[in-house]
C-alpha positions as CSV (number, residue, x, y, z in Angstrom):
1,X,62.5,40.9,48.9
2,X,59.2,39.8,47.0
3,X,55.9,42.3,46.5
4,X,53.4,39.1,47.2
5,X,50.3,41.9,46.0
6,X,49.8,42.0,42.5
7,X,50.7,45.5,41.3
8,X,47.6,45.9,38.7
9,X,46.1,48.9,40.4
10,X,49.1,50.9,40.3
11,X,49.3,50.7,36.6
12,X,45.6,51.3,35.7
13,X,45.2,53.9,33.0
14,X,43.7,57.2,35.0
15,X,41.6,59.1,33.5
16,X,40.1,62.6,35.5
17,X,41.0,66.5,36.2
18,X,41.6,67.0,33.1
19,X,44.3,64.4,32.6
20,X,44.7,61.2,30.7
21,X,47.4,59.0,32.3
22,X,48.8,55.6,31.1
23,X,48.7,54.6,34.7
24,X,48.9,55.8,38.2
25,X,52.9,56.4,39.2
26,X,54.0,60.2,39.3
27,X,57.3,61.9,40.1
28,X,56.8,64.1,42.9
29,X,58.8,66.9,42.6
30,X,62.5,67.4,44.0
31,X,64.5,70.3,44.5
32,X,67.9,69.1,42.5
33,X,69.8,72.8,42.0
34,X,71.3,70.8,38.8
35,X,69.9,74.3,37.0
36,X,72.7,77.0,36.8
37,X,71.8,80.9,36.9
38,X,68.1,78.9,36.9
39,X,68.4,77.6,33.6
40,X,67.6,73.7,33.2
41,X,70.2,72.2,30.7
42,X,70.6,68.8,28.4
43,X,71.3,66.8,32.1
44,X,67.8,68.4,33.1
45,X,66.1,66.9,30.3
46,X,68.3,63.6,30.3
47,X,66.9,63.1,34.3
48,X,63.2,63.8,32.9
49,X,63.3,61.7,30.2
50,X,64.4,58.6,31.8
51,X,61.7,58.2,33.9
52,X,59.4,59.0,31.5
53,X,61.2,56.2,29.6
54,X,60.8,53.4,32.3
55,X,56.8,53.9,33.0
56,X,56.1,56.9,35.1
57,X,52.7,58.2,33.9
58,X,53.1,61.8,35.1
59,X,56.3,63.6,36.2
60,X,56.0,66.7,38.2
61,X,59.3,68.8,38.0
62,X,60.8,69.8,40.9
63,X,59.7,73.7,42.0
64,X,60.3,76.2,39.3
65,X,60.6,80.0,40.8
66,X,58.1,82.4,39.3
67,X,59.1,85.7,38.3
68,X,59.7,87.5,41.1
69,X,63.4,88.6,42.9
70,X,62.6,86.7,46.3
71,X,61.6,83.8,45.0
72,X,64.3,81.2,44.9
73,X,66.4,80.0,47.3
74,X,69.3,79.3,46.0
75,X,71.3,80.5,42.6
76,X,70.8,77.1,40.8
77,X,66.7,76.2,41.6
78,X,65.5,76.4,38.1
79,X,63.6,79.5,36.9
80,X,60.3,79.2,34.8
81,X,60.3,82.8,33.3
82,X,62.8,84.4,31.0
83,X,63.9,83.2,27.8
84,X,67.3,81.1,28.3
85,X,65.2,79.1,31.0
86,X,61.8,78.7,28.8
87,X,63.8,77.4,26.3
88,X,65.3,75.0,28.7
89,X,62.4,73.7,30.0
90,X,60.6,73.4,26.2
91,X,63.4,70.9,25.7
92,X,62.5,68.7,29.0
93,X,58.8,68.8,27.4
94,X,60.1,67.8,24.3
95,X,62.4,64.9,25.7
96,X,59.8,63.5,27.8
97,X,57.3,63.7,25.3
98,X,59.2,62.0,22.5
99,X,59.5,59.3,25.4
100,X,56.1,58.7,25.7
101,X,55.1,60.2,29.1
102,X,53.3,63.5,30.2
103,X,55.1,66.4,32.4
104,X,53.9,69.2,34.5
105,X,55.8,72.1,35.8
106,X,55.9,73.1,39.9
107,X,55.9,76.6,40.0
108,X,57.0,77.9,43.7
109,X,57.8,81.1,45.5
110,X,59.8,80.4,48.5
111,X,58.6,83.3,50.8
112,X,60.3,84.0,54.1
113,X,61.6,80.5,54.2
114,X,64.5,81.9,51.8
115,X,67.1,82.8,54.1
116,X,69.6,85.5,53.3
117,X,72.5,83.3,54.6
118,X,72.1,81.0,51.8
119,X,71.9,83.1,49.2
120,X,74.4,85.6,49.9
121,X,74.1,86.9,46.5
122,X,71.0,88.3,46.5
123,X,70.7,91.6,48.5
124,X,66.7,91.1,48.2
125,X,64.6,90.9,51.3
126,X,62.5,87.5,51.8
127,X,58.8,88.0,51.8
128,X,55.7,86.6,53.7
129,X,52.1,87.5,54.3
130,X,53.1,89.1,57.3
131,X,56.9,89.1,57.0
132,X,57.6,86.4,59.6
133,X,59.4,83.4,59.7
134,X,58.5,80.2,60.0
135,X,59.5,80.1,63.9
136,X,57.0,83.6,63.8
137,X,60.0,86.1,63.9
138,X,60.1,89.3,61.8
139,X,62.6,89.0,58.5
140,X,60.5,91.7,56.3
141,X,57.5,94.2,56.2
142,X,54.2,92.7,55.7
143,X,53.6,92.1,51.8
144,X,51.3,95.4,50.9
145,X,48.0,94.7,48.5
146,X,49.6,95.7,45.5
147,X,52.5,93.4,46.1
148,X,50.2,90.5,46.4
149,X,48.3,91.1,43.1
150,X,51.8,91.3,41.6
151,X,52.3,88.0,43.1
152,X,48.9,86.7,41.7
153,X,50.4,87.5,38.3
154,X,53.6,86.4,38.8
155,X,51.9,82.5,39.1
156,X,49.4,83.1,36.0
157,X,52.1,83.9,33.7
158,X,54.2,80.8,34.9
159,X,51.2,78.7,33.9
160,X,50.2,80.3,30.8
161,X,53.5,80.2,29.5
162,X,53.8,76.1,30.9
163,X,51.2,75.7,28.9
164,X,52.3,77.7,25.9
165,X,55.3,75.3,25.9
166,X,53.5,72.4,25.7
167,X,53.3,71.1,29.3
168,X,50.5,68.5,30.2
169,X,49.2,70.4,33.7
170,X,50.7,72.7,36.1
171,X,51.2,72.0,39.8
172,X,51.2,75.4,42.5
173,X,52.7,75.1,45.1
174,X,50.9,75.6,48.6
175,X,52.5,73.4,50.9
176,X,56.1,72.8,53.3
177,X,56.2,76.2,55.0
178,X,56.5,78.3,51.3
179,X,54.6,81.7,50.3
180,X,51.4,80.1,49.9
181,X,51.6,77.4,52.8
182,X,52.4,81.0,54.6
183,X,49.7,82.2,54.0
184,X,47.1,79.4,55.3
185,X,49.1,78.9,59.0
186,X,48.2,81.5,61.9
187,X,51.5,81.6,62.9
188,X,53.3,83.3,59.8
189,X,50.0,85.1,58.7
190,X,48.9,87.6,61.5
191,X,47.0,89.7,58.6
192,X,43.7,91.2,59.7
193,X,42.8,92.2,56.1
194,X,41.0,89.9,53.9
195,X,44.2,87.7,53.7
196,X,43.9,87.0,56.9
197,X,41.8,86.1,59.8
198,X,40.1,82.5,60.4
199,X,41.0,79.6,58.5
200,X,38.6,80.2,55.3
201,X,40.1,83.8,55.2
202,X,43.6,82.7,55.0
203,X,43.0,80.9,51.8
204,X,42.1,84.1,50.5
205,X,45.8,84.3,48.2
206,X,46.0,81.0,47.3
207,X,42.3,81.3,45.3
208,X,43.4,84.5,43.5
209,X,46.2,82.8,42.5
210,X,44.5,79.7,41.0
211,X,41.6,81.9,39.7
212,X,44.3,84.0,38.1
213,X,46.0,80.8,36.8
214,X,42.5,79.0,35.5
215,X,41.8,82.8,34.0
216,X,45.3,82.2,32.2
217,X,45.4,79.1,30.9
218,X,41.6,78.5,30.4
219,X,38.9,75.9,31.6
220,X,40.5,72.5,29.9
221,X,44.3,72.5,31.2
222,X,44.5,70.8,34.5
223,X,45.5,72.5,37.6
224,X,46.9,70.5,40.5
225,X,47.9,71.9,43.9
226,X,50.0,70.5,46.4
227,X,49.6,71.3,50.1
228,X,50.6,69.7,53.6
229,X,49.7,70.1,57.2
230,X,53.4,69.6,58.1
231,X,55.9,72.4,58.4
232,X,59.2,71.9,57.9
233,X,59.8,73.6,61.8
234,X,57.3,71.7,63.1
235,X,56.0,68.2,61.9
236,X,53.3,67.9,63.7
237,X,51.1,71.1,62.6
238,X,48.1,71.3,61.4
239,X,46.1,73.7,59.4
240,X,43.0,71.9,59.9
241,X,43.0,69.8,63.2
242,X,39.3,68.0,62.1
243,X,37.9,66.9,59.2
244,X,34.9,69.9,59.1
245,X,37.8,72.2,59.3
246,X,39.7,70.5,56.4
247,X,36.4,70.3,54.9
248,X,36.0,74.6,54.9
249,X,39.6,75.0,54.4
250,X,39.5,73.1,50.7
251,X,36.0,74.0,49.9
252,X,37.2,77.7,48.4
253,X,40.4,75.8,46.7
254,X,38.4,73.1,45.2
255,X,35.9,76.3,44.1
256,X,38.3,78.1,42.4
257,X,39.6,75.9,39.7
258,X,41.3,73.3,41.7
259,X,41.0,69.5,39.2
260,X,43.6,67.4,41.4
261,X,44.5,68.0,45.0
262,X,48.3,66.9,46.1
263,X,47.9,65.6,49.9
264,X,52.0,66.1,50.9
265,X,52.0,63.5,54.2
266,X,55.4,62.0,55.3
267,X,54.3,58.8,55.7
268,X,50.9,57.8,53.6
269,X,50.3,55.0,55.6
270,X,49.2,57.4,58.5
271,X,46.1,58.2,59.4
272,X,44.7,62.3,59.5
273,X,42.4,62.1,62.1
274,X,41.6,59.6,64.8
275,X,38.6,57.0,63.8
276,X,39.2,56.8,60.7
277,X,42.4,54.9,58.5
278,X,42.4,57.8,55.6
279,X,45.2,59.6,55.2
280,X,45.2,63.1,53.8
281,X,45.2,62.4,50.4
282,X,42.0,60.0,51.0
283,X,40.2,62.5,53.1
284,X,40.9,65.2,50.7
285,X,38.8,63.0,47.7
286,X,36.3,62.4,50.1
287,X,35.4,66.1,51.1
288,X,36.1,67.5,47.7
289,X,35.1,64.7,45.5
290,X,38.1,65.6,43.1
291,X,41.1,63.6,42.6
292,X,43.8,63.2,44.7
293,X,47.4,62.4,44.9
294,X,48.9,60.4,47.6
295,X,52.5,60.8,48.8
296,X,55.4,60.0,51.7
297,X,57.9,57.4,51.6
298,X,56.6,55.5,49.2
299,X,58.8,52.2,48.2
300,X,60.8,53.1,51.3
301,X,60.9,51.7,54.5
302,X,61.4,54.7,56.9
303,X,60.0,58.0,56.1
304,X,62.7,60.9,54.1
305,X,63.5,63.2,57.0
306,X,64.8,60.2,59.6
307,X,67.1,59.4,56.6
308,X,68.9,62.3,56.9
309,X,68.8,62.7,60.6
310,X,70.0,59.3,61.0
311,X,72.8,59.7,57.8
312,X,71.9,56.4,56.8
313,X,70.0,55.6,53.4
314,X,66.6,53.9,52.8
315,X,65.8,50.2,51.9
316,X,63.1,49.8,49.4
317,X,60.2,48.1,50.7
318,X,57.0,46.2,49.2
319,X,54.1,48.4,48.4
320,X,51.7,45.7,48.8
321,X,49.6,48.3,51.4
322,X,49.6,50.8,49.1
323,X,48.1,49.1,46.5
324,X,45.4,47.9,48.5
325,X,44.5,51.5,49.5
326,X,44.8,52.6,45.5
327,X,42.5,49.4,45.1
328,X,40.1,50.6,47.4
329,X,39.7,54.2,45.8
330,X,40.9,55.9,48.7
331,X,43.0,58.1,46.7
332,X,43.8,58.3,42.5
333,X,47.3,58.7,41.9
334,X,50.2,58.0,43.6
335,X,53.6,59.8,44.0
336,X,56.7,58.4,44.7
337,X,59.7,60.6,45.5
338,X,63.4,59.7,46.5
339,X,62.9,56.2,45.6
340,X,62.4,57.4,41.9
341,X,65.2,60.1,42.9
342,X,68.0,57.0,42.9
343,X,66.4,54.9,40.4
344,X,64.9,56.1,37.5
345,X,63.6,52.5,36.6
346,X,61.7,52.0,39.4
347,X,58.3,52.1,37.9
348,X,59.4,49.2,35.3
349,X,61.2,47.2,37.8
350,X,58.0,47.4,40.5
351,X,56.1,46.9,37.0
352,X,57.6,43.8,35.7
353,X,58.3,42.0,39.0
354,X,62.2,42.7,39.2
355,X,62.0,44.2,42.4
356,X,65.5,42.5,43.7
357,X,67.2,45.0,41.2
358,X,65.5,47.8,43.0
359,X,68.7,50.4,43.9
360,X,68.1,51.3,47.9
361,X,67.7,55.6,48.5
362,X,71.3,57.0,50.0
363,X,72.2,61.2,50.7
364,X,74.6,59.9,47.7
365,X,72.0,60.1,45.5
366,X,71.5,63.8,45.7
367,X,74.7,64.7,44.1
368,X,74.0,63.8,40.7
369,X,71.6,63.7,37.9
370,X,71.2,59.6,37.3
């Protein structure tokens, strides 16, 4: 395999949201459950700092749980609040940092998607908006007001204490079916307060939460937030089926403090909307005018979810499309997942032209730290 396109775009220096970059690769974030008791140890850091080492320009760590009991979904997803996991995580900064790259946190609340089953050892009830699954069925009660502004807090003090350790940015969560994604779609939020209702209203959470997170960690640290029209029970859904509907549902994000959006597509080479080539990271720039992240099977040639239906692993592919879109300003920054996963040096090696010592994606992969 050869990448005939020349590379140059993907390792511009970026610049914008409140970031500085030394070019455009990032780490999208990936649940590992490397973290025991949800405390991110020396192997933690180790995984960080190698990519950092071989040319990523921004990693963002997999989801870190606020503080909050229904959070996490599992025993060893790593925690960003008490002190045993703080300190953890101030070494990760510090590794990646004395490595030359920059780092920002994923914090996450799982919601109803948490399912007692697989965390048997938590007796705590999953929550939701309206305390429905993702397939609509009732797991909880409805989350009361003064639950959500507990909520609201829960994510400021995660930031302010990512930034208080020395992180570059801070990336919420708000997409794949989780609390805030639960939130925005009609089918798990039936609310008819003002956290409910039409599109617009539905935001209403995730804009306390990133004005309580701007409030907390001030007007110059960069806030980036991730969000998909894809569910993980349904593929195909959409939050906003046209572009004057994405347009009203990001206006109040983008008002509230939003500096980078994170588009979360499966494929980026797939159009949003018909008539038009962008994808959702390049419609999101358009309507917002902010910077955007693109992302989905990037260096791959089939997208993640048919490589675990199928139990095979992924080939790596040329990029030479995606290039040309980054060339083209359709979207800023681009964010390559399980194809960083296997092979920390894939940014060098796409980089310097080695591309035949690219390492191909297998399930393998998940079941250690390289």
């Amino acid at each position: 395999m050869s990448i005939s396109k020349t590379t140059t775009a993907l390792f511009q220096p970026f610049e914008g949201g409140g970031l500085k970059l030394a070019n455009r690769v990032v780490m999208a974030p990936m649940t590992r459950s490397f973290s025991p008791d949800g405390v991110p140890g020396p192997d933690v850091a180790g995984y960080y700092r190698r990519r950092a080492e071989n040319g990523v320009g921004l990693i963002i760590t997999e989801g870190t749980v606020i503080n909050h009991p229904a959070a996490p979904a599992d025993r060893d997803v790593p925690h960003f609040y008490g002190e045993e996991a703080l300190a953890g995580w101030q070494k990760v900064v510090h590794e990646v940092h004395e490595a030359g790259g920059k780092i920002a946190p994923q914090i996450w609340h799982t919601g109803t998607a948490r399912q007692r089953e697989t965390f048997p050892e938590s007796n705590v009830d999953p929550i939701g908006p309206s305390g429905l699954s993702l397939t609509g069925k009732p797991v909880s009660e409805p989350l009361t007001k003064q639950e959500i502004r507990e909520l609201v807090q829960g994510y400021a003090q995660s930031a302010a204490d990512a930034k208080r350790l020395g992180f570059d940015a801070v990336e919420i969560h708000g997409a794949h079916g989780y609390l805030i994604d639960q939130f925005f779609w009609e089918v798990t939020n039936k609310r008819t307060d003002e956290y409910g209702g039409d599109l617009v209203g539905r935001t209403r959470f995730a804009v306390e939460v990133i004005e309580a997170v701007r409030a907390a960690v001030g007007p110059e640290f960069p806030i980036i937030f991730r969000f998909s029209q894809w569910k993980p029970v349904d593929y195909s859904a959409k939050l906003a089926a046209t572009p004057e509907e994405l347009e009203r549902f990001l206006a109040p994000l983008s008002a509230a403090g939003v500096d980078i959006f994170h588009a979360s597509t499966r494929r980026f080479w797939e159009p949003e909307f018909a008539d038009s080539e962008l994808n959702l990271a390049g419609w999101t720039r358009k309507l917002t005018g902010k910077p955007t992240i693109t992302v989905g099977s990037v260096g791959l040639n089939s997208e993640f979810t048919s490589l675990f239906e199928s139990g095979q692993g992924g080939e790596t592919t040329g990029i030479e499309q995606l290039v040309e879109r980054l060339e083209r300003g359709e979207f800023d920054l681009v964010a390559v997942g399980r194809a960083l996963l296997t092979d920390p040096a894939w940014a060098a090696k796409i980089r310097d032209g080695r591309v035949e010592e690219l390492k191909p994606f297998t399930k393998e992969s998940l079941a250690t730290l390289s």
